[in-house]
DSSP file (Angstrom, degrees, kcal/mol; ACC not computed):
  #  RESIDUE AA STRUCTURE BP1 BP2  ACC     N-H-->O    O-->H-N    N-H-->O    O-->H-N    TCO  KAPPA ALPHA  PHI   PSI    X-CA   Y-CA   Z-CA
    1    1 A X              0   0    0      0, 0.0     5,-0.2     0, 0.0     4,-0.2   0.000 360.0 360.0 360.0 -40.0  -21.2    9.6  -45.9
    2    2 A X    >>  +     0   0    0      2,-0.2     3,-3.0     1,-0.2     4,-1.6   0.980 360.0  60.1 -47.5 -73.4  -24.1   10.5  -43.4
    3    3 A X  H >> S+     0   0    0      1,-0.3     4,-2.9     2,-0.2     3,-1.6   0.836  99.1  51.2 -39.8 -71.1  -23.6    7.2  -41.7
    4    4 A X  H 34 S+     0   0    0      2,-0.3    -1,-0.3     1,-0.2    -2,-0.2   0.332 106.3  55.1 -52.1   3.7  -20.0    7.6  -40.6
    5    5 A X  H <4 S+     0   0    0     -3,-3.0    -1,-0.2    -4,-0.2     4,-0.2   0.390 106.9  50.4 -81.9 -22.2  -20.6   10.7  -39.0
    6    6 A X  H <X S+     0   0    0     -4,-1.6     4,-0.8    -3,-1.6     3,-0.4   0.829 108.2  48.5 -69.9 -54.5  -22.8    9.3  -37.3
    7    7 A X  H  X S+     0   0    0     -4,-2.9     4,-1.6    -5,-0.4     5,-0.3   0.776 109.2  55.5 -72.6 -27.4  -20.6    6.3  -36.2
    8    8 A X  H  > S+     0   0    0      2,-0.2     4,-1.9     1,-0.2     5,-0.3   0.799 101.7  58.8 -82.8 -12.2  -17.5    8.8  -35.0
    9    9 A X  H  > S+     0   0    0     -3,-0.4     4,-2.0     1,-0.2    -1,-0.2   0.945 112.9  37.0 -94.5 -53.5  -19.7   11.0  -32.6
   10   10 A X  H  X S+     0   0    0     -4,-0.8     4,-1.4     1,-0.2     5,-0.3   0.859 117.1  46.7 -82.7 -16.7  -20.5    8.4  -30.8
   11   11 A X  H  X S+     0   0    0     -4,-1.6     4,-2.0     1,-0.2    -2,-0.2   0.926 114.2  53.9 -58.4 -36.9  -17.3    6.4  -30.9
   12   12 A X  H  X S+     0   0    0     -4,-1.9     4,-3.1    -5,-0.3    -1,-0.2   0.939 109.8  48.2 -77.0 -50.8  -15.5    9.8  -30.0
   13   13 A X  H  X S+     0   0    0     -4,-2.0     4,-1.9    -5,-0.3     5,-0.3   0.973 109.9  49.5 -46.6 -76.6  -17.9   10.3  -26.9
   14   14 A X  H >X S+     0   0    0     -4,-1.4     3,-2.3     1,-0.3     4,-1.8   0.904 110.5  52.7 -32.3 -74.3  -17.4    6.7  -25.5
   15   15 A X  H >X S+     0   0    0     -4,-2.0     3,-3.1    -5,-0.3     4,-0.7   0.878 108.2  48.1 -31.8 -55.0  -13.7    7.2  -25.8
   16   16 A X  H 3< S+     0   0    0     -4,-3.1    -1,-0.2     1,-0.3    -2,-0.2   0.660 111.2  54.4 -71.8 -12.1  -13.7   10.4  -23.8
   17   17 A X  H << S+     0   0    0     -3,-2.3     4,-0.3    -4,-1.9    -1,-0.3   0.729 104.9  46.3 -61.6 -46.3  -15.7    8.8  -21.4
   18   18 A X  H << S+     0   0    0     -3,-3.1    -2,-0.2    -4,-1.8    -1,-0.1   0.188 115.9  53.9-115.8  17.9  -13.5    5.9  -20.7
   19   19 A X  S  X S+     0   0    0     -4,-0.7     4,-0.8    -5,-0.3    -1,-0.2   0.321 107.5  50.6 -95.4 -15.3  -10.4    8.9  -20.6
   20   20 A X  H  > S+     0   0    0     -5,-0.4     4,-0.7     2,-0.2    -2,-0.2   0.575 108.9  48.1-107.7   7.4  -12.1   10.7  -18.2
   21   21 A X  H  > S+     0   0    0     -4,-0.3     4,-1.4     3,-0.1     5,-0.4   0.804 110.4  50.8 -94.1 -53.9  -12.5    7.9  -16.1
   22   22 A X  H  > S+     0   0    0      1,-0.2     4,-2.1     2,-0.2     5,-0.2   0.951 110.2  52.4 -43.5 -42.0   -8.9    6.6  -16.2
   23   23 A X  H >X S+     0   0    0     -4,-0.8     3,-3.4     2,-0.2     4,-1.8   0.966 106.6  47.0 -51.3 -71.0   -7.9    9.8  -15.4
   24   24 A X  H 3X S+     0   0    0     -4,-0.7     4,-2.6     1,-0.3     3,-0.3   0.818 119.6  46.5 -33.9 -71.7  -10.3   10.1  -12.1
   25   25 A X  H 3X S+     0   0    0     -4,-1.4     4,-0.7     1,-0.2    -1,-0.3   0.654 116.0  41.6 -64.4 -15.5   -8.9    6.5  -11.1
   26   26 A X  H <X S+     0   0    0     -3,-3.4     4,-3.7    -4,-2.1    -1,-0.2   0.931 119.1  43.8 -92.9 -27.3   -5.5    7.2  -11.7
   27   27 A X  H  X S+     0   0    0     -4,-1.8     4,-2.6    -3,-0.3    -2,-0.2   0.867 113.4  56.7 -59.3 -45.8   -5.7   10.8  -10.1
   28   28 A X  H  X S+     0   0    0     -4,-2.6     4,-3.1    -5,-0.4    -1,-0.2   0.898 105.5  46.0 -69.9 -31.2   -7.7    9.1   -7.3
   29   29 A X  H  X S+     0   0    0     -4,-0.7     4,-4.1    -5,-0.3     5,-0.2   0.932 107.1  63.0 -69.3 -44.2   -4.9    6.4   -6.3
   30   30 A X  H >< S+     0   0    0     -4,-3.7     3,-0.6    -5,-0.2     4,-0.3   0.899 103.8  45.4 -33.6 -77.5   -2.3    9.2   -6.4
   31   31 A X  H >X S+     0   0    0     -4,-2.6     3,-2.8     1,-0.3     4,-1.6   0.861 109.9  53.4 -66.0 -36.5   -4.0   10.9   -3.7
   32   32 A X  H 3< S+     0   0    0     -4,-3.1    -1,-0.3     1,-0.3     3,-0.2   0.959 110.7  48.1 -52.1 -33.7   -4.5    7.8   -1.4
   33   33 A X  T << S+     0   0    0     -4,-4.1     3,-0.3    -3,-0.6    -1,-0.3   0.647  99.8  61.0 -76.3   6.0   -1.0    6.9   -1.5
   34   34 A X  T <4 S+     0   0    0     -3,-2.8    -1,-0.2    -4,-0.3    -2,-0.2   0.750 111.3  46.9-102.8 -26.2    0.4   10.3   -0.7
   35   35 A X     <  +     0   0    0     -4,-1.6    19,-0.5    -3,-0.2    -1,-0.2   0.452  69.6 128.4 -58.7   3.4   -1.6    9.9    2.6
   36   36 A X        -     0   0    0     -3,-0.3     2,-0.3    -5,-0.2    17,-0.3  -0.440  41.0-172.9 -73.4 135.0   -0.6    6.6    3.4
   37   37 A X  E     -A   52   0A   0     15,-2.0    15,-3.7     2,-0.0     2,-0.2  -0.913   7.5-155.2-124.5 147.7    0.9    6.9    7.9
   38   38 A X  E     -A   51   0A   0     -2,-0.3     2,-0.3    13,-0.3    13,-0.2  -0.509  13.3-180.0-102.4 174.9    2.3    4.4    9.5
   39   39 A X  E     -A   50   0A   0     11,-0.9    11,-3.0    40,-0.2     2,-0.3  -0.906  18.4-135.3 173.7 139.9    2.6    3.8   13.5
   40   40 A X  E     -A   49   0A   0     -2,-0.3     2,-0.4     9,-0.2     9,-0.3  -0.637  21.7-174.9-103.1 164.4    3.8    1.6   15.8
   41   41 A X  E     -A   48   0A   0      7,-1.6     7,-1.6    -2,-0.3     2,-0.4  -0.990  31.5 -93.8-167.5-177.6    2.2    0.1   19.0
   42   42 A X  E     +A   47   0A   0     -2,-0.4     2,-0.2     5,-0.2     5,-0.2  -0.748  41.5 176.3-112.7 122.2    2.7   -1.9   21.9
   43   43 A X  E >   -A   46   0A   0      3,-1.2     3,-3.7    -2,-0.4     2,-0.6  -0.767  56.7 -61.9-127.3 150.9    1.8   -5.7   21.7
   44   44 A X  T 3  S-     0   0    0      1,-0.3    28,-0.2    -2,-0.2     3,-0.1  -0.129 123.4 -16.2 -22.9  77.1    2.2   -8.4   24.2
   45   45 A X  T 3  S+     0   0    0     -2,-0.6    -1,-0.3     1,-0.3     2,-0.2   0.503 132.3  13.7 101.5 -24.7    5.9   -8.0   24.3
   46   46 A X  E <  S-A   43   0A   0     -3,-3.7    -3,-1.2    25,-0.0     2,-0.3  -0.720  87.2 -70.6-165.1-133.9    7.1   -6.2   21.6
   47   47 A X  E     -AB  42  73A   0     26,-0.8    26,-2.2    -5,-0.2     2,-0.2  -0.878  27.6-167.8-145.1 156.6    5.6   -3.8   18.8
   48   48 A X  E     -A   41   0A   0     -7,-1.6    -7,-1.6    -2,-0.3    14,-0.3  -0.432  23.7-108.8-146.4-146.6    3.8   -4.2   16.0
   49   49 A X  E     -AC  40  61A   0     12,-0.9    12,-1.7    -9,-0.3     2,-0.4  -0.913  14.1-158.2 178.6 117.5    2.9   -1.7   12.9
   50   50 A X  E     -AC  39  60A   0    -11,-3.0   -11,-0.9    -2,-0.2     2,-0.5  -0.873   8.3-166.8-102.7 135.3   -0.5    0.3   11.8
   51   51 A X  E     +AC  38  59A   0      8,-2.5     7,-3.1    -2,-0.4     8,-2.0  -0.976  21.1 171.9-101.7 117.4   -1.0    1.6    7.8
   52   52 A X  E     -AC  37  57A   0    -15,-3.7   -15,-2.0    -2,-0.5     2,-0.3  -0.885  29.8-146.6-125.2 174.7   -3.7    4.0    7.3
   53   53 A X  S    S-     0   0    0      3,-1.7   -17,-0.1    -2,-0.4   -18,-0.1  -0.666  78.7 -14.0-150.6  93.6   -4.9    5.8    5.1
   54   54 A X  S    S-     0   0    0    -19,-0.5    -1,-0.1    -2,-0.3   -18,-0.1   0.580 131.6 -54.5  74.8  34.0   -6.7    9.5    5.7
   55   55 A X  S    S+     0   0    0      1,-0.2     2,-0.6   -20,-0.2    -1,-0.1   0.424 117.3 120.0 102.8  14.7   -6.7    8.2    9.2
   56   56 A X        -     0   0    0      0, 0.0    -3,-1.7     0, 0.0     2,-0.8  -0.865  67.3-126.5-111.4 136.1   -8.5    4.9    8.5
   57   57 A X  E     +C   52   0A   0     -2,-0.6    -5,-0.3    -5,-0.2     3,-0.1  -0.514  35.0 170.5 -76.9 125.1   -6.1    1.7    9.6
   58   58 A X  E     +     0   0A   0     -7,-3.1     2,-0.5    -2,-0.8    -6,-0.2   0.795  66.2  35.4-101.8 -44.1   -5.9   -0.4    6.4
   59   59 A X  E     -C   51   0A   0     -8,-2.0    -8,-2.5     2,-0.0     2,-0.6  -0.887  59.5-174.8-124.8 145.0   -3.2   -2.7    7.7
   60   60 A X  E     -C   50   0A   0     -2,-0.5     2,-0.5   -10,-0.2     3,-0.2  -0.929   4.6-179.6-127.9 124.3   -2.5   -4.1   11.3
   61   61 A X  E     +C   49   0A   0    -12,-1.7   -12,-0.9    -2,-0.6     4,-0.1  -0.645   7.7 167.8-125.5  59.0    0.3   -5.8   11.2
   62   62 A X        +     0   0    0     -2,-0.5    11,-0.4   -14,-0.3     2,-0.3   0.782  67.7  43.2 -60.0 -28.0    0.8   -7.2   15.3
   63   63 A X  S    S-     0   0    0     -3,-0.2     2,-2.2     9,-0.2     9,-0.2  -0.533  99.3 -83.8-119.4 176.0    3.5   -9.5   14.5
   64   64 A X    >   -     0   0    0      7,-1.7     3,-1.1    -2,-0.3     7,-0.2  -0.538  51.0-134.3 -70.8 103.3    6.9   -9.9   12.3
   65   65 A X  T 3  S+     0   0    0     -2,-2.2     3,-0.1     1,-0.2    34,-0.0  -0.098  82.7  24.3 -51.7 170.8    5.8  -10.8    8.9
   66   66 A X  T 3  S+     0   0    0      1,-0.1     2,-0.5    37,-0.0    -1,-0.2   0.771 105.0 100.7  42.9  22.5    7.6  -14.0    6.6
   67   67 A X  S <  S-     0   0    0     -3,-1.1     2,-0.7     2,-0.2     4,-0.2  -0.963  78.1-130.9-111.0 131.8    8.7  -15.4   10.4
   68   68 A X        +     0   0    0     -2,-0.5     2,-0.3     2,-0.1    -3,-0.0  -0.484  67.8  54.2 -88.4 149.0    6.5  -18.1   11.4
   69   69 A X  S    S-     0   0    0     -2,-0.7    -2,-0.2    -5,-0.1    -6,-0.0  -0.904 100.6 -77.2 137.9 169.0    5.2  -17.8   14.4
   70   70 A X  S    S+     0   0    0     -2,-0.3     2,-0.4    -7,-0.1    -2,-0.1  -0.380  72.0 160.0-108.6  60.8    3.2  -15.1   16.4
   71   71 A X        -     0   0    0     -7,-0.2    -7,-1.7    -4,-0.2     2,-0.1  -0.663  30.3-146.1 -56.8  97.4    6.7  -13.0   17.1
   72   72 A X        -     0   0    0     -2,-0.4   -24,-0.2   -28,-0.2    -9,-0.2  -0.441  31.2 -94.1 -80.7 142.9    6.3   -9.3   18.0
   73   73 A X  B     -B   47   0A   0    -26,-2.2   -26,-0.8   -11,-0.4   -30,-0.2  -0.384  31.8-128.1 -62.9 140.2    9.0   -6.7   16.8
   74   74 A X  S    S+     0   0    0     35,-0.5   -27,-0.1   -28,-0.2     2,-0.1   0.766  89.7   5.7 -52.8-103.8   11.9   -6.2   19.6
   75   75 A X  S    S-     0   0    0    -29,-0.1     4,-0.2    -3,-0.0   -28,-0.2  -0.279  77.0-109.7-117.5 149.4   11.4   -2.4   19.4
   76   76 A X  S    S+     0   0    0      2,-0.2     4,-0.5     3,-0.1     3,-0.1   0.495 116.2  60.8 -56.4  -2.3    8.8    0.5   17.6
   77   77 A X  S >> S+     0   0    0      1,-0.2     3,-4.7     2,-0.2     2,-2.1   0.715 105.6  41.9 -92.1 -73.5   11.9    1.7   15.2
   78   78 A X  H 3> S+     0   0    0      1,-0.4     4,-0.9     2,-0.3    -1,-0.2   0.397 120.3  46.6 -63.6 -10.1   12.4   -2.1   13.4
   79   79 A X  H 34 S+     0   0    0     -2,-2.1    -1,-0.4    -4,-0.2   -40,-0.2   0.441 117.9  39.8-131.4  -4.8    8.1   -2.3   13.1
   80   80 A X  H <> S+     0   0    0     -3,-4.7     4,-0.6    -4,-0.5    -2,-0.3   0.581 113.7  57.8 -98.4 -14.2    7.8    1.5   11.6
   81   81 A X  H >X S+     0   0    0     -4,-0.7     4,-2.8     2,-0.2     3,-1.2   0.929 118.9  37.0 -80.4 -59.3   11.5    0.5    9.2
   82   82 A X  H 3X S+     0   0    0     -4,-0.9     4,-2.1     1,-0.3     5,-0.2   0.946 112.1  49.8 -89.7 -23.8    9.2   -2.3    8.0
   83   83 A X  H 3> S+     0   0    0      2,-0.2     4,-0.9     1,-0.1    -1,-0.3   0.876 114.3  49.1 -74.6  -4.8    5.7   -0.8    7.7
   84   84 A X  H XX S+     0   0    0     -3,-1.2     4,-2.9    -4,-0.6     3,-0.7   0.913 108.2  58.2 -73.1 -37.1    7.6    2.5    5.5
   85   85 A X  H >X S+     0   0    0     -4,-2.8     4,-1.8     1,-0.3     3,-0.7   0.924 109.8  43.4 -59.4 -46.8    9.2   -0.7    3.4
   86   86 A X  H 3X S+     0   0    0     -4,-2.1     4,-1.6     1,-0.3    -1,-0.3   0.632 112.4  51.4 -88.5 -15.4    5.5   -1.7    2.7
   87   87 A X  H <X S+     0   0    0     -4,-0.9     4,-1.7    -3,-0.7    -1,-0.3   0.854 106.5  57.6 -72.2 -28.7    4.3    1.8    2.0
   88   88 A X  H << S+     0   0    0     -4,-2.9    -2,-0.2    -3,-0.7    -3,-0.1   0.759 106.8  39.3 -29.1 -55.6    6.7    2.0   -0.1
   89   89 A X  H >X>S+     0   0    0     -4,-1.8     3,-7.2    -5,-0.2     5,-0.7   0.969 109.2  64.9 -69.8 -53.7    5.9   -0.9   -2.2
   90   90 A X  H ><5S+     0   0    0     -4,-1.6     3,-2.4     1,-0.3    -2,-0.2   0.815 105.1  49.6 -20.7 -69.5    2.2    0.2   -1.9
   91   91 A X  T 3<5S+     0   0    0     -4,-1.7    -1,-0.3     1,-0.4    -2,-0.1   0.422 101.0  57.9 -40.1 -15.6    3.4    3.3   -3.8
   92   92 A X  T <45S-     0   0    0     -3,-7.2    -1,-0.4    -5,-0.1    -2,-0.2   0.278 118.0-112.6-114.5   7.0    5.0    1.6   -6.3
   93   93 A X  T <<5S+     0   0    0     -3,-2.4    -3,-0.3    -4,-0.7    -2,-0.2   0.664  75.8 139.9  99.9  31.9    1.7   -0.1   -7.1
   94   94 A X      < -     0   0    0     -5,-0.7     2,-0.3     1,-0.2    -1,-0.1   0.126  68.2 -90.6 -50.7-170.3    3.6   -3.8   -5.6
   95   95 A X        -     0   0    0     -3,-0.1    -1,-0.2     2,-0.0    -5,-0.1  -0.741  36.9-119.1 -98.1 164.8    2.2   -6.0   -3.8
   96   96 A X        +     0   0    0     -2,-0.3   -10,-0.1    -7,-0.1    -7,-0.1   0.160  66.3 137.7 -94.8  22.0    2.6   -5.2    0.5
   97   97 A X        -     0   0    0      1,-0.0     2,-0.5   -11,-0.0    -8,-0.1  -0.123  42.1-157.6 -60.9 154.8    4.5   -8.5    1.0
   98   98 A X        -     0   0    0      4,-0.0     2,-0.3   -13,-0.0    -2,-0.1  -0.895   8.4-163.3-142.6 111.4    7.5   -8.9    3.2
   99   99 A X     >  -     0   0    0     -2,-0.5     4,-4.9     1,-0.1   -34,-0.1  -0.513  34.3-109.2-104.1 156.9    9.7  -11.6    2.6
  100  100 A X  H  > S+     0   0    0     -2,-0.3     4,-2.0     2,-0.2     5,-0.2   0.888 121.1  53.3 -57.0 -31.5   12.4  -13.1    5.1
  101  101 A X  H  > S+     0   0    0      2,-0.2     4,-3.3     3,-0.2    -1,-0.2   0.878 104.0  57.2 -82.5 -26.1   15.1  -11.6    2.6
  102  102 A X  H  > S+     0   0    0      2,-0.2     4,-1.2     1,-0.2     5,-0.3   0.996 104.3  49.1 -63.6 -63.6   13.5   -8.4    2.9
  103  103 A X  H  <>S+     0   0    0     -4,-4.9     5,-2.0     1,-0.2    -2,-0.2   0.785 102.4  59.7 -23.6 -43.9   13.8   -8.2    6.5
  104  104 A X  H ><5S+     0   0    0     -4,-2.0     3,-4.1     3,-0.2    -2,-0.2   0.961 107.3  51.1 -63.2 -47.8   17.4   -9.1    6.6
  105  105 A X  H 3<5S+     0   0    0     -4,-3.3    -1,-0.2     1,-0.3    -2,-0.2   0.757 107.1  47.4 -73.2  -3.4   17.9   -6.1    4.5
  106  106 A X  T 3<5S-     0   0    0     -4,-1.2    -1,-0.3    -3,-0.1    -2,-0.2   0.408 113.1-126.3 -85.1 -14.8   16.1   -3.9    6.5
  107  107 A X  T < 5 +     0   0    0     -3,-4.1     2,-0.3    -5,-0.3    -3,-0.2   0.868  44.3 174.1  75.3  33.8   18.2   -5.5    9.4
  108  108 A X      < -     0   0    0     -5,-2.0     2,-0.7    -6,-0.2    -1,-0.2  -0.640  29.1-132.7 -82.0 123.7   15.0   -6.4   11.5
  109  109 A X        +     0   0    0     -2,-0.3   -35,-0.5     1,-0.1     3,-0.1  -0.762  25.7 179.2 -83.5 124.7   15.8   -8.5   14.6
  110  110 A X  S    S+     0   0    0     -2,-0.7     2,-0.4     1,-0.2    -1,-0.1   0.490  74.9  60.5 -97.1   0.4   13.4  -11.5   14.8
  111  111 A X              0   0    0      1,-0.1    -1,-0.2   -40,-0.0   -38,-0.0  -0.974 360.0 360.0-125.1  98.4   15.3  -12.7   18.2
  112  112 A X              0   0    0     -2,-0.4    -1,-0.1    -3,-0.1   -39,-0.0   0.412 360.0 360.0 -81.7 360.0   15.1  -10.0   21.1
C-alpha cells in the first residue's frame, strides 16, 4: 500500500507540471497574437507589407506573394488587405501562406 502512494505523488506532480506549462505556452501565444500590426511601405514602385509583433517586424513581405515574379502591390490598401488576411490566419494558428486564389478573393490587383 506504501508503495503506491508513493508512485501517485510523484505522478500527480509531473502532471501538474506539464499543465502548468501548457497553460504558460498557450496563454503565451494568445498574447503574441493579439499584438500582431501590420504596415505598409513604399517599394521600388509599388507597396509592400510589414507584420510585427510588440513592435518587432516578423514578416517583410516587399512583393505580391503566389505571383511569380518580383511584383510590388499597385497601392498601400491591397498590401495592408493582404497582410490582415495573413494575421488572420496567424490567429487561427494556419499557416501565413497566400495563394493566387486567395488573392482573387481579396480582389488584389497584380497588374497596375
Amino acid at each position: 500500500m506504501m508503495k503506491i502512494k508513493n508512485l501517485t505523488l510523484p505522478v500527480a506532480k509531473r502532471y501538474s507540471r506539464i499543465l502548468l506549462v501548457v497553460l504558460l505556452a498557450v496563454s503565451c501565444r494568445h498574447q503574441r497574437t493579439d499584438d500582431l500590426k501590420s504596415a505598409a511601405f513604399h517599394t521600388n514602385g509599388g507597396f509592400g507589407y510589414t507584420i510585427s509583433i510588440h513592435g518587432k517586424t516578423v514578416i517583410k513581405q516587399p512583393f505580391i506573394p503566389a505571383i511569380q515574379g518580383n511584383i510590388p502591390f499597385c497601392d498601400s490598401t491591397d498590401a495592408l488587405n493582404t497582410a490582415n488576411f495573413v494575421i488572420g490566419k496567424i490567429k487561427k494558428e494556419q499557416s501565413p501562406t497566400v495563394t493566387q486564389a486567395n488573392l482573387a478573393a481579396l480582389k488584389i490587383k497584380t497588374k497596375c
